[in-house]
C-alpha positions, 0 to 999 in steps of 0.5 A: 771633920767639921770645925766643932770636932776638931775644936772638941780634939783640941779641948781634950789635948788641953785638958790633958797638957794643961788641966784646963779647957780650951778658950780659942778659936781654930783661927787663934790656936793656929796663930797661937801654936801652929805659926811656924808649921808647914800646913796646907794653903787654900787654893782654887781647883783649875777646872771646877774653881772650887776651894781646895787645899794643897801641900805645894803651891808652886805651881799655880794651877791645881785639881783636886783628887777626886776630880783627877779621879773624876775625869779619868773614870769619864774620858782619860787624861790621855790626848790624840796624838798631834805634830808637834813643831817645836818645844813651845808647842810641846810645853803648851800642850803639857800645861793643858794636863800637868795640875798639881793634884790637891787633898790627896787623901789615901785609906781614910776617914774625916780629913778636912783642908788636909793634903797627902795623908795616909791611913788616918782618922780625924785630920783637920789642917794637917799634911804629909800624916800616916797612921794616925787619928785627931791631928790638927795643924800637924805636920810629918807626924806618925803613929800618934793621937791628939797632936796639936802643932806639932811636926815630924813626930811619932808615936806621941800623944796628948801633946802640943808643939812637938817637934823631931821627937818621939814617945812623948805624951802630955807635953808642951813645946818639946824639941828633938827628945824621946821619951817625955811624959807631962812636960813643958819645955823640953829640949834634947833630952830622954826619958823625963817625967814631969819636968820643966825648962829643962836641955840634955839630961836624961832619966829625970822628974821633977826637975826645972832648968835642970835643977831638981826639986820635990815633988810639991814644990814642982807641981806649985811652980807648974800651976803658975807656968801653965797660968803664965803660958795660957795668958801669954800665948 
């Protein structure tokens, strides 16, 4: 998946959570949303010195998976059996072979700068995804579509900066909730619809801080919120 895709993603996600169209560049929306996600790092394949992107980088030295792939096919990973006089000698040798394999992408389809991802479509910067279609700068998620910045989630969609939660859709910033329709701001809560700023309630519309309001005064209060985070972020 190319830049211009993912930023078409990223204009439907907006259009949906705000009712308005995207003005960034990939490189803002990761500054302004995913700043705090858990998302793949570029690195160097070891062997062929091409750019890469793995989930863990502790290692320093790095293949990618089709090249992993690509030499087992040709010549094995298997070694000659030699002596071995001491364990220098042995971990020496183990370094020759032992490179953290990178871009692991397992049963799917448009995946770009991503790292471990299971049976998904349109992946841009993600990790550690399954099951799911248009992610971009997403991580642990599953089950869902058009997530952008958001982790350990699933079965959400239309949704920016969800976190630990489930059965969300059209949401921004949401923490740790089940259940959340058109909201902003949400933490700890189930089955809300369109409500605002709101922590540890259950069953509710049309409620901000925790307090309710009409349905009209909300949706006023709403179109200077999204205003506010649009200039804000």
């Amino acid at each position: 998946m190319d830049d211009k895709k993912a930023l078409e993603i990223v204009n439907k996600i907006f259009n949906s959570v705000f009712n308005e169209n995207n003005q960034d560049s990939l490189h803002v929306l990761l500054e302004k949303f995913a700043f705090d996600i858990k998302l793949p790092k570029q690195v160097n394949d070891s062997l062929t010195n091409e750019v890469t992107w793995a989930d863990s980088i502790n290692s320093g030295r790095f293949i990618t998976n089709k090249n992993m792939e690509k030499r087992n096919e040709k010549e094995s990973w298997m070694l000659p059996k030699r002596d071995i006089h001491n364990l220098q000698e042995l971990i020496d040798i183990w370094n020759t072979i032992n490179l953290t394999t990178t871009e692991r992408v397992y049963d799917s389809i448009n995946v770009t700068k991503s790292d471990t991802i299971y049976r998904c479509e349109n992946i841009y910067r993600s990790t550690d995804c399954r099951d799911s279609k248009n992610m971009i700068y997403c991580d642990s998620c599953g089950d869902s579509e058009f997530l952008l910045a958001s982790a350990r989630s699933s079965m959400c969609s239309f949704c920016i900066r969800t976190d630990d939660s489930k059965d969300c859709s059209n949401s921004y910033n949401v923490i740790c909730s089940d259940k959340i329709k058109n909201s902003l701001f949400i933490q700890d809560c189930f089955d809300l619809y369109e409500c605002m700023f709101c922590s540890h309630i259950t069953s509710k519309r049309f409620c901000i801080a925790n307090m309710q309001f009409e349905a009209q005064e909300y949706y006023d209060i709403k179109k200077s919120i999204i205003e506010w985070i649009l200039k804000s972020v």
